[in-house]
N, CA and C atoms as a LAMMPS dump frame, in Angstrom:
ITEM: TIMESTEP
0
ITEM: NUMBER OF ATOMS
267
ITEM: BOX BOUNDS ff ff ff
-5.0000000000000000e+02 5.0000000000000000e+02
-5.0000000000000000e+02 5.0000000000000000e+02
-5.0000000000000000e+02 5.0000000000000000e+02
ITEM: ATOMS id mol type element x y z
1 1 1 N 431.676 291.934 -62.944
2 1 2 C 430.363 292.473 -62.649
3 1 3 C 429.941 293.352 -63.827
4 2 1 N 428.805 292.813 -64.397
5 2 2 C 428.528 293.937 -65.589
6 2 3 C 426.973 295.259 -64.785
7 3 1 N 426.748 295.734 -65.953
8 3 2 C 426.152 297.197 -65.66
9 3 3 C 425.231 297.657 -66.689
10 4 1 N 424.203 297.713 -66.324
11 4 2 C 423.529 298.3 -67.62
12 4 3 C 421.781 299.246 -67.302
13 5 1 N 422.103 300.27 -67.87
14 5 2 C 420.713 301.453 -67.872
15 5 3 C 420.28 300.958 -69.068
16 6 1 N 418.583 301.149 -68.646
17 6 2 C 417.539 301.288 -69.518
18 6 3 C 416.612 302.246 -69.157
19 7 1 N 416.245 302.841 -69.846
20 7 2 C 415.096 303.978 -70.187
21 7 3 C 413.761 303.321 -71.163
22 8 1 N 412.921 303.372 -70.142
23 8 2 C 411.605 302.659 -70.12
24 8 3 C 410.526 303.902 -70.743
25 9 1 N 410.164 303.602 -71.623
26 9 2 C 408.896 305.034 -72.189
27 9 3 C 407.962 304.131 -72.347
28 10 1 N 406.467 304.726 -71.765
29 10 2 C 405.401 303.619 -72.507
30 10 3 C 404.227 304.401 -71.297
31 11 1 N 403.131 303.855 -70.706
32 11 2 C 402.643 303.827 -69.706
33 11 3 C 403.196 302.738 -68.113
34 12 1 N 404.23 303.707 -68.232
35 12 2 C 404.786 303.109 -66.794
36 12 3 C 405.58 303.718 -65.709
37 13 1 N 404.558 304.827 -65.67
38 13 2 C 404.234 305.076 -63.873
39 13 3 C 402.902 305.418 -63.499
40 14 1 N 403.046 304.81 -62.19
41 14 2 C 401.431 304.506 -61.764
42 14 3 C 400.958 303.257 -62.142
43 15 1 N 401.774 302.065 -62.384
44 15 2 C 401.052 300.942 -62.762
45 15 3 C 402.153 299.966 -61.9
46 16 1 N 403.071 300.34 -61.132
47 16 2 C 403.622 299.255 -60.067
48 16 3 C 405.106 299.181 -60.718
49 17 1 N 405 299.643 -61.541
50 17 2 C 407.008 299.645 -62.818
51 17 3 C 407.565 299.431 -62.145
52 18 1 N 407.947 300.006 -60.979
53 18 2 C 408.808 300.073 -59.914
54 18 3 C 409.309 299.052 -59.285
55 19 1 N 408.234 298.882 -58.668
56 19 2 C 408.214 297.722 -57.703
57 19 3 C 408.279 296.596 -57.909
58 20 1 N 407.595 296.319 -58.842
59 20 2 C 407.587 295.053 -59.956
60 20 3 C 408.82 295.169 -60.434
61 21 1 N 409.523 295.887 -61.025
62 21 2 C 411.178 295.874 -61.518
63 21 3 C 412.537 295.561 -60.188
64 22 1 N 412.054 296.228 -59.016
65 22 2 C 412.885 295.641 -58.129
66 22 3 C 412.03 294.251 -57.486
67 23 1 N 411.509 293.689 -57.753
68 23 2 C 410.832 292.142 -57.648
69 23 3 C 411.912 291.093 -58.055
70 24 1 N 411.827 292.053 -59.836
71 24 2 C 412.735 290.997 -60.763
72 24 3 C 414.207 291.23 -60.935
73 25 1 N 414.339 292.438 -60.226
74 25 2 C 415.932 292.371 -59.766
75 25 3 C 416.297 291.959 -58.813
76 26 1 N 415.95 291.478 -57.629
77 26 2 C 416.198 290.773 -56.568
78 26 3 C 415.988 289.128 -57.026
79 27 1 N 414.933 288.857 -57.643
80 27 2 C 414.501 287.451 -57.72
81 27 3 C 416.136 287.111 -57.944
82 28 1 N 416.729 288.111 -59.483
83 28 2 C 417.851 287.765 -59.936
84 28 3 C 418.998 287.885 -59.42
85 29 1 N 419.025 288.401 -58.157
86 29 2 C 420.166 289.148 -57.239
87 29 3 C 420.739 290.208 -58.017
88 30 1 N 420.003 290.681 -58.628
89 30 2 C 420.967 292.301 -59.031
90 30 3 C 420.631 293.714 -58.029
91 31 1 N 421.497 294.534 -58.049
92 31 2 C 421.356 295.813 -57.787
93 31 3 C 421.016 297.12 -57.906
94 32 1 N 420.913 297.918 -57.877
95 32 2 C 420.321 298.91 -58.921
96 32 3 C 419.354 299.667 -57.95
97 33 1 N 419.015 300.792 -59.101
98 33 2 C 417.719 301.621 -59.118
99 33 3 C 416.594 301.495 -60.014
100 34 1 N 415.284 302.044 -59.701
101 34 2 C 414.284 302.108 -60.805
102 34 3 C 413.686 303.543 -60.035
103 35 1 N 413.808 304.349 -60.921
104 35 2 C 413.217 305.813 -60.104
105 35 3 C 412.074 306.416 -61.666
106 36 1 N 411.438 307.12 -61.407
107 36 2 C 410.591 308.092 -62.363
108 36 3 C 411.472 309.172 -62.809
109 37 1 N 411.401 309.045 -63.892
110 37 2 C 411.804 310.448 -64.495
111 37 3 C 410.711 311.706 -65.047
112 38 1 N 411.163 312.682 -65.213
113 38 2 C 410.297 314.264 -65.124
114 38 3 C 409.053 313.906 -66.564
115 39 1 N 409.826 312.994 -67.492
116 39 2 C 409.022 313.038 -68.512
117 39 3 C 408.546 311.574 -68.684
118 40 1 N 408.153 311.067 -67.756
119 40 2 C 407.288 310.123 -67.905
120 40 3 C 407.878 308.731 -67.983
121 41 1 N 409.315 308.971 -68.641
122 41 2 C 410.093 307.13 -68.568
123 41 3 C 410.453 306.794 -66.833
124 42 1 N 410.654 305.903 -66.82
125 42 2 C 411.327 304.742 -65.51
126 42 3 C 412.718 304.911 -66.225
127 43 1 N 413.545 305.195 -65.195
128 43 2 C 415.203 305.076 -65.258
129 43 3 C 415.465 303.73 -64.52
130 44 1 N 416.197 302.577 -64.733
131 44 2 C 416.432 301.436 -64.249
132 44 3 C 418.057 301.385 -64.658
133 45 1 N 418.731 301.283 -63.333
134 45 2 C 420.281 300.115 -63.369
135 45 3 C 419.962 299.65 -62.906
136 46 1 N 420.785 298.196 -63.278
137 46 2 C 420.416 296.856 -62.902
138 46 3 C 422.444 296.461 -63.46
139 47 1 N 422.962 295.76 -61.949
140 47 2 C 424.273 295.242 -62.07
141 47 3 C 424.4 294.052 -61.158
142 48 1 N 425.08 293.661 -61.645
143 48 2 C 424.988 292.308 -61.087
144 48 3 C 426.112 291.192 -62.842
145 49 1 N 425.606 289.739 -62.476
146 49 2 C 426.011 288.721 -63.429
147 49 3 C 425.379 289.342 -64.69
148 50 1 N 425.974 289.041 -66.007
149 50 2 C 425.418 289.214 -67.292
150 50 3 C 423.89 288.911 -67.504
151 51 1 N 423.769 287.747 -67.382
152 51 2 C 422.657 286.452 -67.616
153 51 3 C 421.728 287.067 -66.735
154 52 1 N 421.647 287.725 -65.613
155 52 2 C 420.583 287.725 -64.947
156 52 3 C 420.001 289.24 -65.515
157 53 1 N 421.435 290.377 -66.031
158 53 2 C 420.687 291.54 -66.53
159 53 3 C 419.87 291.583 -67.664
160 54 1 N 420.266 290.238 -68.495
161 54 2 C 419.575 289.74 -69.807
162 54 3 C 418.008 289.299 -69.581
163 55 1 N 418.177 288.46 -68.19
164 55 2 C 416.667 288.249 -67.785
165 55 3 C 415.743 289.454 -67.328
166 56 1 N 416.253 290.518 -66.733
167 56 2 C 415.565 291.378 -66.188
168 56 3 C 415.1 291.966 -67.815
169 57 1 N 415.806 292.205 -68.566
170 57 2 C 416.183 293.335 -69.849
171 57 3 C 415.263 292.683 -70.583
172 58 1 N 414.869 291.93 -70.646
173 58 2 C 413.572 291.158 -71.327
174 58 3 C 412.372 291.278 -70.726
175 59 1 N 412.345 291.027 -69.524
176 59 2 C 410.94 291.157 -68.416
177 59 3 C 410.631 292.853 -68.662
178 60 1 N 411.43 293.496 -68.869
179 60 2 C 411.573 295.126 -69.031
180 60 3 C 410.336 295.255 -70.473
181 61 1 N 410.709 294.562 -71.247
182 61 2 C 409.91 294.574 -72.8
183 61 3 C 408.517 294.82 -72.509
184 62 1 N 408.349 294.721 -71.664
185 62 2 C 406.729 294.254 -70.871
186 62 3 C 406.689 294.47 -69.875
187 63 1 N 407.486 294.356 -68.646
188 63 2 C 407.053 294.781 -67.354
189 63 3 C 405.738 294.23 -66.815
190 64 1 N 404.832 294.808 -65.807
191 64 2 C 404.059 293.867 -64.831
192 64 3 C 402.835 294.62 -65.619
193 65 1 N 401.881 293.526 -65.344
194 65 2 C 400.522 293.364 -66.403
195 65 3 C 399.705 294.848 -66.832
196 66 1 N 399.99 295.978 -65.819
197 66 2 C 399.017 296.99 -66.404
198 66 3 C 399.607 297.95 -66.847
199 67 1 N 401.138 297.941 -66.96
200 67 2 C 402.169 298.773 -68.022
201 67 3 C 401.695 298.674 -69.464
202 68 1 N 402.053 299.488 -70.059
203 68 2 C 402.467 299.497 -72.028
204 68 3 C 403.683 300.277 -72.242
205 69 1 N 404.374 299.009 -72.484
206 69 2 C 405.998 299.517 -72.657
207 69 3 C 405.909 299.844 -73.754
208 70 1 N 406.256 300.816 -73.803
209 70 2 C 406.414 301.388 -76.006
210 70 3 C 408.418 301.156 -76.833
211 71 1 N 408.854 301.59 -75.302
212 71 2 C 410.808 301.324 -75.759
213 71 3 C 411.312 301.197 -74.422
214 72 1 N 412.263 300.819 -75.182
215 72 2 C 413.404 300.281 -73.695
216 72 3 C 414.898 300.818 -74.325
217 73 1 N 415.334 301.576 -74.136
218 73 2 C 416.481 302.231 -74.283
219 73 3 C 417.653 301.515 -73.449
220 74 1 N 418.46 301.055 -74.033
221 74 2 C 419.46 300.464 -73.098
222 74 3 C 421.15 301.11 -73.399
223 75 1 N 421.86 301.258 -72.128
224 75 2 C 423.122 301.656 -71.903
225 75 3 C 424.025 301.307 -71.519
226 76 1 N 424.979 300.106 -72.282
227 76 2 C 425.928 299.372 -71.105
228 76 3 C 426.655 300.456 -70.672
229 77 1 N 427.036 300.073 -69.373
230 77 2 C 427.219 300.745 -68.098
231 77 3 C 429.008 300.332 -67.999
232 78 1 N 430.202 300.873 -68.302
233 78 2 C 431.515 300.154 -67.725
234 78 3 C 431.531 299.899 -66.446
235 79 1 N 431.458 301.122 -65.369
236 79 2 C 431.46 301.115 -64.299
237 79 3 C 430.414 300.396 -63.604
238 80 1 N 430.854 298.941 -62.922
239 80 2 C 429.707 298.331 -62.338
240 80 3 C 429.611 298.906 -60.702
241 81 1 N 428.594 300.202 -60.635
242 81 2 C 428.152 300.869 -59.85
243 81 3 C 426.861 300.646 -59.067
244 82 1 N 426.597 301.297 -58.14
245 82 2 C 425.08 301.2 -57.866
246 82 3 C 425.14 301.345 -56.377
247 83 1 N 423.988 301.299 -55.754
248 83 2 C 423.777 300.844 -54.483
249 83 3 C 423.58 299.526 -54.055
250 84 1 N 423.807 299.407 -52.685
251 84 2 C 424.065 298.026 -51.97
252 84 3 C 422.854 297.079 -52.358
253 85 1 N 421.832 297.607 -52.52
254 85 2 C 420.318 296.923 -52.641
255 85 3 C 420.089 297.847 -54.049
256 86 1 N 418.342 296.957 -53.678
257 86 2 C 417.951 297.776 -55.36
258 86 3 C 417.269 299.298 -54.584
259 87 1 N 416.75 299.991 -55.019
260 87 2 C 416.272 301.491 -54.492
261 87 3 C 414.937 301.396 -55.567
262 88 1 N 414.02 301.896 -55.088
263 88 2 C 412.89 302.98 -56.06
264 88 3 C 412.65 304.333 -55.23
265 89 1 N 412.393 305.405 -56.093
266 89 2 C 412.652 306.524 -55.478
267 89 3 C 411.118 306.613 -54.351
């Protein structure tokens, strides 16, 4: 089971980041969180198969149509952790 954080900066909260990110983590069966952080990025784990965190980790570049992703900070994760489902705060 792999593991991996990304830190999302751009215009994306208040434009659906969230929800739209646990969309495309379920489509893929992964797990995880996507919550807001104090300064404006989306915090996202996403664990699950390799291949499917690769698909999400790309859809991330861009996210859902009225975002502007500016970076995507990514963190492989050793510990494949998380909650049972995906969460948004």
């Amino acid at each position: 089971m792999a593991a991996a954080r990304f830190l999302v900066s751009g215009k994306v909260q208040g434009v659906f980041f969230r929800a739209s990110t646990r969309e495309q983590a379920l489509l893929h069966g992964l797990r995880g969180h996507a919550k807001n952080l104090p300064d404006g990025r989306v915090d996202v784990l996403l664990v699950g198969e390799a291949a499917d965190i690769e698909a999400v980790a790309l859809w991330l570049q861009q996210g859902p149509p009225m975002a502007r992703v500016h970076a995507v900070e990514r963190v492989d994760v050793e510990e494949a952790t998380g909650p049972a489902g995906f969460l948004t705060d």
